[in-house]
C-alpha positions as CSV (number, residue, x, y, z in Angstrom):
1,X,0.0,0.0,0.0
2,X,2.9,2.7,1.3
3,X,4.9,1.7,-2.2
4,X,1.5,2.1,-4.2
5,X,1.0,5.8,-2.6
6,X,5.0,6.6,-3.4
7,X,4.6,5.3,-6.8
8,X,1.5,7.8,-7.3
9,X,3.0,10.9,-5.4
10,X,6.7,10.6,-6.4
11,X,5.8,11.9,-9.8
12,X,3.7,14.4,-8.8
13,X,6.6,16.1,-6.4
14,X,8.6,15.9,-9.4
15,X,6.9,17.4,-11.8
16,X,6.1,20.2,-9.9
17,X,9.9,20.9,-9.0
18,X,10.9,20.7,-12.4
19,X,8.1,23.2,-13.2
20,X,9.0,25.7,-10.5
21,X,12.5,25.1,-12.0
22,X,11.2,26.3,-15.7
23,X,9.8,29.2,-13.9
24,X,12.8,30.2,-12.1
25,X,14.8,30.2,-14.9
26,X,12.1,33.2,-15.9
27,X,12.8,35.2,-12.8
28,X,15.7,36.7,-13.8
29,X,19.2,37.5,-11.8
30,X,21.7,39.7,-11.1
31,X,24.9,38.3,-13.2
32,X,27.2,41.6,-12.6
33,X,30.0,40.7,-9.6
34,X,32.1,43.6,-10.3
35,X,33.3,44.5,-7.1
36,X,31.6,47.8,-5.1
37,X,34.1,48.5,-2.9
38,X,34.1,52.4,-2.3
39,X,30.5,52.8,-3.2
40,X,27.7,53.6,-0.6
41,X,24.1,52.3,-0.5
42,X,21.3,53.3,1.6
43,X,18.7,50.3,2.0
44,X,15.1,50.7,4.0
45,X,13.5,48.0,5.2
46,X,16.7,46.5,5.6
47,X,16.5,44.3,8.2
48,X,14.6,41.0,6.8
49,X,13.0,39.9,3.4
50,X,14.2,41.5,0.2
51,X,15.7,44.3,2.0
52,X,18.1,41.9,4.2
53,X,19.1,39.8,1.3
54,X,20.0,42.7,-1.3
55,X,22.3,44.1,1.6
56,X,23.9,40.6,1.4
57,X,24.4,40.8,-2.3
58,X,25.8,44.1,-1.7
59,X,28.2,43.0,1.1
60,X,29.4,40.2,-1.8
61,X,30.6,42.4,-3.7
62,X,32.4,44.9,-1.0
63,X,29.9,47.9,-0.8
64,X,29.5,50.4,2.4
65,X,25.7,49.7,3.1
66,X,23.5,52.2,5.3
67,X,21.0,49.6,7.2
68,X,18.1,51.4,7.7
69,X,15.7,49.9,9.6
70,X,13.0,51.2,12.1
71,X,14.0,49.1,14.6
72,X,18.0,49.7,15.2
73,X,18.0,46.1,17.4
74,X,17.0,44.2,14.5
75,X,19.3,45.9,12.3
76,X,22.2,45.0,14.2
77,X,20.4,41.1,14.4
78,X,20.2,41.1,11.0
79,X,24.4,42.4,10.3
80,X,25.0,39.9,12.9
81,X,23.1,37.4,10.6
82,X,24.9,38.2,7.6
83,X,28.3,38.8,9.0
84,X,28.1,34.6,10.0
85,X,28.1,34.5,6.1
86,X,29.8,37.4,4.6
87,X,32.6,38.7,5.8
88,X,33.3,41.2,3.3
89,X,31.9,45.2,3.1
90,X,31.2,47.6,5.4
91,X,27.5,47.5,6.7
92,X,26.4,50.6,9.2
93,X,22.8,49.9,10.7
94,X,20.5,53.0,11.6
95,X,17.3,53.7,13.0
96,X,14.8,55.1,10.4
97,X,10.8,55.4,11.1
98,X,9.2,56.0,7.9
99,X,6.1,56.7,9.7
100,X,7.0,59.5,10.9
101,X,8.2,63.1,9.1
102,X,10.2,63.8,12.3
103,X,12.3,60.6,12.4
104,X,13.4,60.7,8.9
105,X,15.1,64.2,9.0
106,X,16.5,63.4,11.8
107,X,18.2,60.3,9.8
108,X,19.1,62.3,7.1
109,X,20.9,64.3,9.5
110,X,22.7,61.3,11.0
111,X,23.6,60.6,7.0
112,X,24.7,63.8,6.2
113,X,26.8,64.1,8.8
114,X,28.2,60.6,8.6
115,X,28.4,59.7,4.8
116,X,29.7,62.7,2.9
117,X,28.9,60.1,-0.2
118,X,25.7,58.0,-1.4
119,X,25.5,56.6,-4.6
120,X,22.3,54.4,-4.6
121,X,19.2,54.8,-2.8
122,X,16.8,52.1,-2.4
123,X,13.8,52.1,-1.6
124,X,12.3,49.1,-0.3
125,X,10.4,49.3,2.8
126,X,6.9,48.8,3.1
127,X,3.9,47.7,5.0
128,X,0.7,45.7,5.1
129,X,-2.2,46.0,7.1
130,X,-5.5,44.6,6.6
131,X,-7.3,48.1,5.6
132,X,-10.2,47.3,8.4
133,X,-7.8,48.1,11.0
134,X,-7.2,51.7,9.9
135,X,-3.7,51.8,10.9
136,X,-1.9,55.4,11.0
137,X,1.5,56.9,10.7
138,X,2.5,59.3,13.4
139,X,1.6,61.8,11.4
140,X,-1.9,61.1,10.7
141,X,-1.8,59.7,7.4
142,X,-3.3,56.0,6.2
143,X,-0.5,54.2,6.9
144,X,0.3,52.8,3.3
145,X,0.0,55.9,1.8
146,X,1.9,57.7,4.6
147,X,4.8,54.9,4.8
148,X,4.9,53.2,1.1
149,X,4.5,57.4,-0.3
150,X,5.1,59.7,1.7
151,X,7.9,58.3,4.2
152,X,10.2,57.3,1.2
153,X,9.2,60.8,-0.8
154,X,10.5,62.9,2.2
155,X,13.7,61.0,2.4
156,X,14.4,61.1,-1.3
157,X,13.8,64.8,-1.6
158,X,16.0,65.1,1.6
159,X,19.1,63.1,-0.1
160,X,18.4,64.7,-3.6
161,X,21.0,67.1,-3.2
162,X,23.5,64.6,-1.9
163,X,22.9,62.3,-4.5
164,X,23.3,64.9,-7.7
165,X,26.6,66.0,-5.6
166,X,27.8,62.3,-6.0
167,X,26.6,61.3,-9.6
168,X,26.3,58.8,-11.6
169,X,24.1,57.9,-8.8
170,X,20.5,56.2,-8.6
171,X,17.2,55.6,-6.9
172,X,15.7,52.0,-6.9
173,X,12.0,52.9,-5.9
174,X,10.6,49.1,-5.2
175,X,6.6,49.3,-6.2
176,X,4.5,45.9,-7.2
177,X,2.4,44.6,-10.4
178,X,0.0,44.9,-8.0
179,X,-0.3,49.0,-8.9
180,X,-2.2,48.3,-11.9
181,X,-5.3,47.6,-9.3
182,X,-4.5,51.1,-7.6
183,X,-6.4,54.4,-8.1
184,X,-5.5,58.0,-7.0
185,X,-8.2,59.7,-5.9
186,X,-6.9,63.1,-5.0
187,X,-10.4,63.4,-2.8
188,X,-9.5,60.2,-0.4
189,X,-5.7,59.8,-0.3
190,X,-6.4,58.7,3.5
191,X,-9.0,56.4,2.7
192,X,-11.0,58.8,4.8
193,X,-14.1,58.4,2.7
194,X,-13.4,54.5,3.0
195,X,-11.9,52.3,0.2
196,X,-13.5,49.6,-1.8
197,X,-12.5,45.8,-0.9
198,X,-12.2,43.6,-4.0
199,X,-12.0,39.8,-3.0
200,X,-9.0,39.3,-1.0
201,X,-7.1,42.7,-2.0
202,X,-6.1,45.6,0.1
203,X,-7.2,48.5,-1.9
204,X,-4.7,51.3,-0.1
205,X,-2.1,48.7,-0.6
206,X,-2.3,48.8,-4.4
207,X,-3.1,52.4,-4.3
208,X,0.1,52.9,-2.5
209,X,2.0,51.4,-4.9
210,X,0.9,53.3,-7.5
211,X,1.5,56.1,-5.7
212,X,5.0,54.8,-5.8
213,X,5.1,54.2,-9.5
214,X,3.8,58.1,-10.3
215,X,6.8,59.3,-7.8
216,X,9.3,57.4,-9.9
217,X,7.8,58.8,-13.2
218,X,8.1,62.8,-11.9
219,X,10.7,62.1,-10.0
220,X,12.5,61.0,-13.3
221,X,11.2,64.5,-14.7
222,X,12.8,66.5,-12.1
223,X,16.5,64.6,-12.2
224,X,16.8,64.6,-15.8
225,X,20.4,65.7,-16.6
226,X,21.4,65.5,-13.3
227,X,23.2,61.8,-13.1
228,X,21.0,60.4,-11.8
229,X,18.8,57.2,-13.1
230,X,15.3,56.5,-11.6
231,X,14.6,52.6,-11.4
232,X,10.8,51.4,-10.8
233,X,11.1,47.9,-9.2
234,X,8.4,45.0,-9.0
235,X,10.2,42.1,-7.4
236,X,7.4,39.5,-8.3
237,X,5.2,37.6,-5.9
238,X,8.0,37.0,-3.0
239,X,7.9,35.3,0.7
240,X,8.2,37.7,3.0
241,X,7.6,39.2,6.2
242,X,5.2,41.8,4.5
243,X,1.9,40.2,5.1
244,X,3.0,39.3,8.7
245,X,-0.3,40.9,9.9
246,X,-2.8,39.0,7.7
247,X,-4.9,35.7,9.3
248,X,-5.1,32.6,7.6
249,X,-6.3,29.4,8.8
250,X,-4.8,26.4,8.3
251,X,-7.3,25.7,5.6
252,X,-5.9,28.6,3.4
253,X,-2.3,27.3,3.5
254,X,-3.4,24.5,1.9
255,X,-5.3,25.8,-0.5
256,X,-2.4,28.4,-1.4
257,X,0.6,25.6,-0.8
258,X,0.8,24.3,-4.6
259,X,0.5,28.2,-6.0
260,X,3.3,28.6,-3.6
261,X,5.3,26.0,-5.2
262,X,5.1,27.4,-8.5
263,X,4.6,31.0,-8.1
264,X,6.2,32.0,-4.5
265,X,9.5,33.1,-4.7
266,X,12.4,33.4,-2.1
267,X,13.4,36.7,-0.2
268,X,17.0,36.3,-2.3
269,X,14.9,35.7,-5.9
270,X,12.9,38.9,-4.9
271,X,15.8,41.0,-4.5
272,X,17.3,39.7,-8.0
273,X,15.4,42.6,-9.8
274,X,16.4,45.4,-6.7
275,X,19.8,44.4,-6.8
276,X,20.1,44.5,-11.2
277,X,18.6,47.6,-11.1
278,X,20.9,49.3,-8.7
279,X,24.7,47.9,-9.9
280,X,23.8,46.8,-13.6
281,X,26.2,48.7,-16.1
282,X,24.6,48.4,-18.8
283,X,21.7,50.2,-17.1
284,X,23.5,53.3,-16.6
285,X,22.0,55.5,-20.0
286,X,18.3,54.2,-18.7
287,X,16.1,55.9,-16.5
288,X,12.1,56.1,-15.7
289,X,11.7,52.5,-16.2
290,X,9.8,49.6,-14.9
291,X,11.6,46.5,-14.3
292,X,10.9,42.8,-13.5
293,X,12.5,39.8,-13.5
294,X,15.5,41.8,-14.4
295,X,14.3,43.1,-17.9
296,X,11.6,45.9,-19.0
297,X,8.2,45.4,-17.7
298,X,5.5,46.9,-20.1
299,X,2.5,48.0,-17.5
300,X,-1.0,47.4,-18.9
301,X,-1.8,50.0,-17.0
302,X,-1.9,53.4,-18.5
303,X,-0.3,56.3,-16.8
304,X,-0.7,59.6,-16.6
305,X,1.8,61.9,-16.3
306,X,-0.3,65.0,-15.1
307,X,-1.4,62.6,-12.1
308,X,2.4,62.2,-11.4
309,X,2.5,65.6,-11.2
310,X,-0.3,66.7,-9.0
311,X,0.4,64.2,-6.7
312,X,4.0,65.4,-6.5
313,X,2.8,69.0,-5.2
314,X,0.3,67.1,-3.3
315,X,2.8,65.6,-1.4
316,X,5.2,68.3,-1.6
317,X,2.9,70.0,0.5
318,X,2.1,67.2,2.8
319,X,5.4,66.7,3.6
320,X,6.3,70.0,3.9
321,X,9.1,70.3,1.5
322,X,9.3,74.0,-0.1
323,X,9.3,73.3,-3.8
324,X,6.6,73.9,-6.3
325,X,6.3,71.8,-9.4
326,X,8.0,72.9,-12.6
């Protein structure tokens, strides 16, 4: 009987691992290993998932790395975790709360004084929370727009400057295919007037990352001539510490465990895309692009660039940094 069930599910295991292979082999990944040694990059969100394992790639190849997490404890857990592994590069871990205005100047103050160069800014950080619970920033904004947007469009605009100063430079902004289900509504960036729930989705979510996707579009406007190259991320579906805060049962695990197999991929094949798009040569005359499994994604999505625009000043304003649009 026990042979009779191995005979029947040992093909089954098999062919599904040599499909996920096929579909790995679609993923993309980072080939360049030219060493970064005197080159600076500032990571958020850098203290687990696709964050913590581009910071590894990074130390590989010898770079200085700004760990910026909002926890400065699980920084230092996570350097400790890497440094068992990878000797090599210099990795600095310090405290950055995107969800609040107050904390991030006060970073950017810490890097100004510290770093007198950075020459890649990355953009990763984010959260999920199921929308119901109406989380905030300290600030008072819905906390994906105000953490996803806002938080990581005050600390660009903040390191602008030092960025231009240190060209060729860049900005790997990390959004998600999952902005061509977001909408701006200049009338409810809060969510104030409630958002609507689509099956399983998280509506501010998606919005948020759309929200990203317009910043990298303007911002790639506003740096034109300027060395430096905008780089719109999605790192495909990825297993992750982001949907820490969503309940399943046991029952959905199972239903989602052979998607998982073929679909899911690890922190290190998420940060494949993040990690291309921040040392890839042959990258260096692009800029304003989406990317995915490290070549040109082509959004089905249409985009607008007068919405890029407005919600620039929009959050110019809400952020309180003094510059009108151009």
């Amino acid at each position: 009987m026990v042979s009779s069930w191995c005979y029947l599910i040992l093909p089954v295991v098999l062919f599904i691992g040599l499909l996920r292979k096929c579909r790995e082999r679609t993923w993309g990944k980072c080939k360049n290993m030219d060493s970064l040694h005197g080159r600076v990059f500032l990571v958020t969100g850098a203290n687990s998932g696709i964050g913590k394992e581009t910071v590894k790639e990074l130390a590989k190849r010898k770079a200085t790395v700004i760990v910026a997490c909002r926890n400065l404890h699980n920084a230092r857990s996570a350097i400790t975790d890497i440094r068992s592994q990878i000797s090599t590069g210099e990795l600095v871990p310090m405290q950055l709360n995107l969800a609040s205005f107050s904390s991030i100047r006060e970073f950017v103050t810490e890097v100004m004084k510290n770093f007198t160069q950075i020459h890649v800014l990355i953009n990763n950080a984010g959260v999920y929370v199921p929308f119901k619970e109406h989380g905030l920033t300290d600030d008072g904004f819905e906390i994906h727009f105000g953490v996803n947007h806002l938080g990581h469009f005050l600390l660009t605009n903040l390191l602008l400057e030092h960025l231009k100063q240190n060209a060729p430079s860049r900005i790997v902004i990390v959004t998600s295919k999952l902005f061509e289900s977001g909408v701006i509504d200049f009338s409810n960036l809060n969510g104030e007037k409630g958002l609507t729930v689509k099956g399983r989705m998280n509506p501010a979510y998606c919005n948020s990352k759309l929200a990203n996707t317009y910043f990298g579009i303007e911002l790639t406007k506003r740096t034109q001539n300027s060395g430096i190259n905008i780089y719109m991320v999605c790192p495909g579906f990825t297993y992750t510490g982001l949907f820490r805060n969503v309940k399943r049962s046991w029952f959905h695990y199972i239903i989602f465990s052979p998607i998982a197999l073929l679909f899911l991929r690890t922190a290190n094949q998420g940060a494949q895309t993040v990690l291309h798009c921040a040392i890839e040569p042959s990258l260096s005359n692009e800029s304003g692009n989406i990317y995915r499994d490290c070549k040109l994604y082509f959004s089905k999505k249409e985009l607008d660039p007068d919405i890029a625009l407005r919600l620039w000043d929009v959050s110019a304003k809400l952020t309180g940094i003094n510059e009108t649009s151009e």
